[in-house]
C-alpha positions in Angstrom: 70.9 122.5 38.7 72.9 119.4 38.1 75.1 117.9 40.9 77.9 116.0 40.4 78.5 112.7 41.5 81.9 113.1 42.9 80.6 115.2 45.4 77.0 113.7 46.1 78.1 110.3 47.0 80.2 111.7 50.2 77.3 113.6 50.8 75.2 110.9 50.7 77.3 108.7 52.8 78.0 111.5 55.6 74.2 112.0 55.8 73.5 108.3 56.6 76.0 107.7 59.1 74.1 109.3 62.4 71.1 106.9 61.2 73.5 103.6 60.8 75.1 104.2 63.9 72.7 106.1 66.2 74.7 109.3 66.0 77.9 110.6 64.2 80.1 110.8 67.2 78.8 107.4 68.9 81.6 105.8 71.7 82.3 101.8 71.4 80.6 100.3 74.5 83.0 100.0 77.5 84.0 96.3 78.4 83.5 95.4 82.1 87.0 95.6 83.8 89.2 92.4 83.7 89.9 92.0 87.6 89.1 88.8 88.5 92.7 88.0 89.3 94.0 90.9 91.1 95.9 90.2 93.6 95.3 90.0 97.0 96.4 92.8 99.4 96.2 96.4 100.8 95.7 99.1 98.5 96.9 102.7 99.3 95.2 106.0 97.9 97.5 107.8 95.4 96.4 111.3 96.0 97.8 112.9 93.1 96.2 110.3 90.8 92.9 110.1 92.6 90.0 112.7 92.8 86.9 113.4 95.1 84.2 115.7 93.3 81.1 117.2 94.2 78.0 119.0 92.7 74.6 120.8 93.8 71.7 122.1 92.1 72.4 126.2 92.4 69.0 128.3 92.2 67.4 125.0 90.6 68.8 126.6 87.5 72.4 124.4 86.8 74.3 121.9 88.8 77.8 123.3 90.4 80.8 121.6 90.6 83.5 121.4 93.2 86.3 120.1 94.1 88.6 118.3 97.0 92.2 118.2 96.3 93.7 116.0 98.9 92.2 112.2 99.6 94.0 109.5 101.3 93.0 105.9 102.7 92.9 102.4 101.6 91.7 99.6 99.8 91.8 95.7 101.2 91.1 93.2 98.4 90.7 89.5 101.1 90.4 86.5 99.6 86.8 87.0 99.9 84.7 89.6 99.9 84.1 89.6 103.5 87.6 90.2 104.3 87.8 92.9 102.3 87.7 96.6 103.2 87.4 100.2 102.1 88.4 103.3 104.2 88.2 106.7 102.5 90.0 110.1 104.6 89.2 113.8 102.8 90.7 116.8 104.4 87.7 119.5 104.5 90.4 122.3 104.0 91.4 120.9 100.4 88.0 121.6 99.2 88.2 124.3 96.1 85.5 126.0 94.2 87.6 128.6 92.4 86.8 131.0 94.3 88.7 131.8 97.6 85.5 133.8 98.6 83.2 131.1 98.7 85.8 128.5 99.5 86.0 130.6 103.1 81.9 130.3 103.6 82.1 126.6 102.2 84.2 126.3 104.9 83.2 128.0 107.8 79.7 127.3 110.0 77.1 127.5 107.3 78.3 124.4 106.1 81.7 122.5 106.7 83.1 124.1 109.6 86.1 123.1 108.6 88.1 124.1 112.2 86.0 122.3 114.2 85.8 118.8 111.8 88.8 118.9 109.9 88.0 115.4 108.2 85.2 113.7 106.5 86.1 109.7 106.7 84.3 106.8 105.7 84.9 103.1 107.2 83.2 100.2 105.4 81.8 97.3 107.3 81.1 94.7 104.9 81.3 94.1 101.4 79.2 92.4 99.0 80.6 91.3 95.6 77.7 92.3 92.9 80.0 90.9 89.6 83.9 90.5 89.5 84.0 94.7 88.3 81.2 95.5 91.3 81.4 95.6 95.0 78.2 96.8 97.2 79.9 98.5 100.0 78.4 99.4 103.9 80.2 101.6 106.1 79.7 104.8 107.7 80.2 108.7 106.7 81.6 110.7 109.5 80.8 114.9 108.1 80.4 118.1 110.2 80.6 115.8 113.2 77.8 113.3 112.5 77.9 109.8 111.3 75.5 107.7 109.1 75.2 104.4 107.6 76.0 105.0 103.8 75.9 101.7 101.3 77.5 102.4 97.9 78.4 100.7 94.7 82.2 100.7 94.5 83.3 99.8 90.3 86.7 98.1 90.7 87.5 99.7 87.2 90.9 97.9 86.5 94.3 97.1 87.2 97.9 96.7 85.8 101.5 97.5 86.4 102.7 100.6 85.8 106.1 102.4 84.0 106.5 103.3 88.1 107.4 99.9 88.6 104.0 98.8 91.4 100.7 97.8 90.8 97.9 99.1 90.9 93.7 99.0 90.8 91.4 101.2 90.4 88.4 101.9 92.4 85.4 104.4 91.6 81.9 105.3 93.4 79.1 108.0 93.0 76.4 108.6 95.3 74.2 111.3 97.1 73.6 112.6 100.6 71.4 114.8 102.0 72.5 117.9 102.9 70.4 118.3 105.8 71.6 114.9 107.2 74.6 116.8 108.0 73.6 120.3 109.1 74.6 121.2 105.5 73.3 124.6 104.5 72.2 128.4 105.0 70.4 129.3 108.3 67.9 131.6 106.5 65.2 129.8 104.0 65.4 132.5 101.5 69.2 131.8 100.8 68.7 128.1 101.6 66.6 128.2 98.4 69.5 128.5 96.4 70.9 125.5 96.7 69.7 121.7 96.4 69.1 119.9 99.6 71.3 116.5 97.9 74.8 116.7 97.4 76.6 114.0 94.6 80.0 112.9 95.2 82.0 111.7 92.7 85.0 109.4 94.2 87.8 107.8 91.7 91.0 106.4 93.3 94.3 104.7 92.3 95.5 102.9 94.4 99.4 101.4 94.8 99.4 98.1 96.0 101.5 97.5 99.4 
């Protein structure tokens, strides 16, 4: 069968790019956030631009995703590290699932009891700088009516003016607690078998400078 050339030279060229480039649909690396300059000040949540996930290993078969829909707090960038601060507010009542069922028992004493401790906060009390784009951040998690210590990497990741005339910065963290370190989770062990005993949160705020 003879082939011709008009059409084997795309061919060939289509067929070598995943090896030239380590995969057809490979992204550009990210560049480290420019905010070694941003300016000094407090920093308050934008809840409608901002977002607080979470996810759990279900029947150690998939992770589940959820979601809380209102966040507040702040951000202090001092002149140093040291003075600066990070407080984090997340009413338990905004948590959704999509699906009002299993938002109730989310919320109610198996897990969240969401009557009784209407608010999961977190307070830093010190901050490290790691690299201009990296704080390491200690503070404590108040959930279900328990605090621990929690140290997490906080990604400053940027910062501009905005077509709604302020300025902002961005702030983003991800880290796991233990579900038991909360009273998290099913009273009986056949049902607590369906879930994972860690829980990941996923927190990404904008923030409007004050």
């Amino acid at each position: 069968m003879k082939l011709e050339a008009t059409w084997l030279a795309p061919a060939l060229l289509l067929a070598a790019l995943p090896f030239a480039r380590g995969g057809l649909f490979t992204a550009a690396p990210q560049e480290p956030a420019d905010v070694a300059a941003t300016p000094g000040g407090t920093y308050e949540v934008d809840p409608i631009r901002s977002s607080v996930l979470f996810k759990v290993r279900h029947a150690d078969v998939s992770w589940f995703y959820g979601t809380f829909e209102d966040v507040s707090g702040a951000v202090t960038v001092g002149a140093t590290p040291a003075e600066s601060s990070v407080t984090v507010e997340v009413p338990v009542a905004s948590l959704r699932t999509r699906d009002a069922e299993r938002d109730e028992h989310l919320l109610g004493p198996d897990f969240l009891v969401a009557r009784e401790f209407p608010t999961v906060r977190f307070a830093s009390t010190a901050v490290e700088e790691l690299r201009p784009d990296l704080w390491r951040v200690a503070g404590t998690l108040e959930l279900r009516g328990r605090s621990r210590p929690l140290e997490i990497e906080v990604a400053r990741t940027g910062q501009g003016s905005t077509w709604l005339a302020d300025f902002r910065a961005g702030f983003e963290t991800r880290f796991t607690i233990g579900a038991e370190d909360f009273g998290l989770g099913y009273a009986t062990k056949m049902d607590a078998s369906m879930l994972g005993r860690e829980i990941e949160l996923i927190v990404a705020l904008e923030c409007v400078r004050r």
